[in-house]
N, C-alpha and C positions, 0 to 999 in steps of 0.2 A: 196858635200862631203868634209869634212874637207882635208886639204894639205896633211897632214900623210897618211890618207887613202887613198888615189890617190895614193902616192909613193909604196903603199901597194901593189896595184890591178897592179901595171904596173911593181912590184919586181915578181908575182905570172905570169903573162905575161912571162916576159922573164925568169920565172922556166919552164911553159909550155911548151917552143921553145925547152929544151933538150928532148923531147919526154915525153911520161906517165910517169907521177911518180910514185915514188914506194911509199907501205904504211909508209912506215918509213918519207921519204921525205915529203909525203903529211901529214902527222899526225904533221912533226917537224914547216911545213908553217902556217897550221891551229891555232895552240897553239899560235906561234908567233905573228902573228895579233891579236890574243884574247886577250895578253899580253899587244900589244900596245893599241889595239883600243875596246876591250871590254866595252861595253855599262852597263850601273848602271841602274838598272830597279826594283822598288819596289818588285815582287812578285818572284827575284834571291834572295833579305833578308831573304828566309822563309823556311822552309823545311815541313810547313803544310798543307797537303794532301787539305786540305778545300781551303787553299789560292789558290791556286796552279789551283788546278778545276777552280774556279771564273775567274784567269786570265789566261786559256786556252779558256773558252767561249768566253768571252770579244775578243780575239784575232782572235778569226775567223772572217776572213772578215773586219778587223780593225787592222787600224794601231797602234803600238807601243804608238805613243806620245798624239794618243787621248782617249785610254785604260787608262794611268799611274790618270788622276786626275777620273776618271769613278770609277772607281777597288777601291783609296782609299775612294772613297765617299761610295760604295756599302760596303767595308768592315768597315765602322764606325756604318752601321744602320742594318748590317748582320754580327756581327761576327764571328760565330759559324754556325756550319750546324744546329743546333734546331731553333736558331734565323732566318734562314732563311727560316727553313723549317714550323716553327709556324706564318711567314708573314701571310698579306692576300694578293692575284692575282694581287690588286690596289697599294699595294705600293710598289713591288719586280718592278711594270712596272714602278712606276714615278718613283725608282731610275734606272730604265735601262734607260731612255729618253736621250737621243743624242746617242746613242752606232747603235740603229738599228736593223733588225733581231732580231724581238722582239720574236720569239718562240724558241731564243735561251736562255732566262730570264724564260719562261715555264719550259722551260727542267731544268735547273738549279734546279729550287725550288721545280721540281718533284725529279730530282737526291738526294738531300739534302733531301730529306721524307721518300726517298729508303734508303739512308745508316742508316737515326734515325731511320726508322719505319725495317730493316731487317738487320743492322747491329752494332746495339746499338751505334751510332754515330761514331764509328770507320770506315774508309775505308779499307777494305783489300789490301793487296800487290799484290794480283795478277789483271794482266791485262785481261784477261777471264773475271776475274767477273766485274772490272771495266765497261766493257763493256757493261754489260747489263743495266749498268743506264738509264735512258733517256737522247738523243742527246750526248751521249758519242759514237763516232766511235774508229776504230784501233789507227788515232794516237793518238788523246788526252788519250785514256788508257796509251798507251804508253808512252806519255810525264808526267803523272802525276807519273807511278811509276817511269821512272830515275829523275826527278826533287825532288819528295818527300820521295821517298825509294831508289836511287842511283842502281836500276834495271837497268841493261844492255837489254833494249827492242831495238830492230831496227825499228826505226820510220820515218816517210820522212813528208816535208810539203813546203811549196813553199820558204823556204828561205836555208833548206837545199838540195833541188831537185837543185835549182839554182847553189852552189856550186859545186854539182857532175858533172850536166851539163855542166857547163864551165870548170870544168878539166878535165872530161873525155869524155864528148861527143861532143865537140865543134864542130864538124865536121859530127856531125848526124842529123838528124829530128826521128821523129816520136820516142822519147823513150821513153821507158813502165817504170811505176816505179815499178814494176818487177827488171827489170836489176837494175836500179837506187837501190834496197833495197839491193841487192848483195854486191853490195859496201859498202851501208854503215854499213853490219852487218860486210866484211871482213876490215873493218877500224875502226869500234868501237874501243873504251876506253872502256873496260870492267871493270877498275878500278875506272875511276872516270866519267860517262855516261856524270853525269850532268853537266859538265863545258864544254867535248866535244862536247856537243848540245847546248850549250851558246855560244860557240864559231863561230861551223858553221852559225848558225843563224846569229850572225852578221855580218859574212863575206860574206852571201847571201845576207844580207841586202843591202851591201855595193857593192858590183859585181852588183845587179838588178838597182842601182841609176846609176852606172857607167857603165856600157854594160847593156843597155836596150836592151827588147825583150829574153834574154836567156829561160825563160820557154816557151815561143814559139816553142821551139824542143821537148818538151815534148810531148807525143801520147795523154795525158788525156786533154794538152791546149782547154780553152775554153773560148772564148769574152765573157766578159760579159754586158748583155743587159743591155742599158739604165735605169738607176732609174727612173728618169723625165716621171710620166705618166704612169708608170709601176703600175702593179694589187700589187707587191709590195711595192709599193708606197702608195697604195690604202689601203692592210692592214696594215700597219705600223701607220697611220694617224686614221685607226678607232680603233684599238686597243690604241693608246694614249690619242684619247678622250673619252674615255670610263674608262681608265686610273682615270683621271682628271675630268669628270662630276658623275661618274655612269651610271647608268641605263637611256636609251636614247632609240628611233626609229630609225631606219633608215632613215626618213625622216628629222628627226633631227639632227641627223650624215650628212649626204647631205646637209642641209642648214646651221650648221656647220663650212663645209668644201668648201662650193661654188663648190661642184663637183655634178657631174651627177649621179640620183638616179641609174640610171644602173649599173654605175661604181660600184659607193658602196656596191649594189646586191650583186655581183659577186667576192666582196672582202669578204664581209659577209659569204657568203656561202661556200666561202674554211675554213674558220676560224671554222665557225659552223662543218662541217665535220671532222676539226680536234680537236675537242673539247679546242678552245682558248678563244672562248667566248659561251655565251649559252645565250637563249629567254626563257623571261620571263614574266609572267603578260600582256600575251598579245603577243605585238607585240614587248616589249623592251628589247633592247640586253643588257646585263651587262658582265664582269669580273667574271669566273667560281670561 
């Protein structure tokens, strides 16, 4: 953590020590940090609903600084929701490659089919309907209407939960983000969402690097398992060869990959189930 931001976390410290703050107080320390230490992020440039989506997927489950060159690679060979939604399955995956959680590259280029194919390439403003895209849950609706429509949604995610946590529950375990959304609907910016959600976000950033372990208090905390080996592991790697050769065996995916035909089985057939890949011509799996 840069010098500044240290003097930040340890000025926010000893605001803590005078007891809870009040929303005034807490709204005037938030902005203040955002002011010093506010982070430049390609898809804060943008106020369009498409970008916007793109770099909320990317962002689950990935960090910041390996999103920023992914996001502009994807948005040079997708710029538009038709361009991404008129892809084929092979090339939306080879520009997903390094990102991961590749059924969240699916859901995109299904989302992008829903707003060209049922909402003449416009996205509407409400988060309801957001909603029903594919792999769009509460908050990214949320985040996408205050980032692209300056909507006042109460939204939480692990860099803003961090924040509420160490200011107000420091001294708890097990919190619901339940109580956690109380706050931040009773702290909301209703005038300007999107810079108040740019702000917490960074100052969660910067609280999780410097007081490790905070979402740990959280009731919903959950370790997460090993990659290395992992069935995730397992579809992630036949979805990218599949990617990259075509139409292929299983047997040929396993020799491949120097992994055990079992393994690949059982990677196969969650994928088959959830329609990510599909058999054909026999025995060979392809890109739907």
């Amino acid at each position: 953590m840069p010098e500044e931001a240290q003097d930040s976390i340890a000025r926010l410290d000893a605001f803590l020590k005078r007891g809870r703050p009040t929303t005034r107080a807490f709204r005037a320390f938030v902005r203040g940090f955002y002011r010093e230490h506010g982070r430049k992020l390609p898809w804060r440039e943008t106020r369009s609903a498409y970008r916007i989506l793109v770099s909320e997927v990317m962002l689950q489950q990935t960090q910041a600084d390996r999103v920023v060159p992914k996001y502009r690679e994807f948005l040079r060979r997708f710029p538009t929701w038709s361009a991404l939604a008129g892809a084929s399955t092979a090339e939306v995956m080879r520009a997903w490659q390094g990102l991961g959680y590749y059924r969240r590259a699916f859901n995109l280029q299904r989302a992008a089919q829903s707003v060209v194919r049922d909402f003449g390439g416009k996205l509407p403003r409400d988060p309801a309907v957001i909603r029903t895209l594919p792999g769009v849950g509460s908050y990214t609706a949320g985040a996408v209407c205050a980032f692209a429509f300056d909507v006042a949604v109460p939204i939480i995610e692990t860099n803003v939960r961090s924040v509420f946590l160490y200011t107000f529950f420091l001294k708890r375990k097990s919190v619901s983000d339940a109580e956690i959304l109380q706050l931040v609907e009773e702290t909301l910016d209703r005038r300007n969402p999107r810079d108040w959600y740019y702000a917490l976000m960074d100052l969660g950033s910067e609280l999780k690097r410097h007081r490790r372990g905070i979402n740990t208090r959280s009731k919903h905390h959950a370790k997460q398992s090993p990659y290395h080996g992992s069935n995730r592991q397992a579809r992630a790697a036949v979805l990218k060869t599949l990617a990259e050769r075509g139409a292929v065996t299983e047997a040929e995916i396993a020799r491949l990959l120097q992994a055990e035909r079992a393994r690949i089985e059982r990677a196969v057939e969650g994928l088959l189930r959830e329609g990510l890949v599909r058999r054909s011509n026999g025995s060979r799996l392809s890109l739907p």
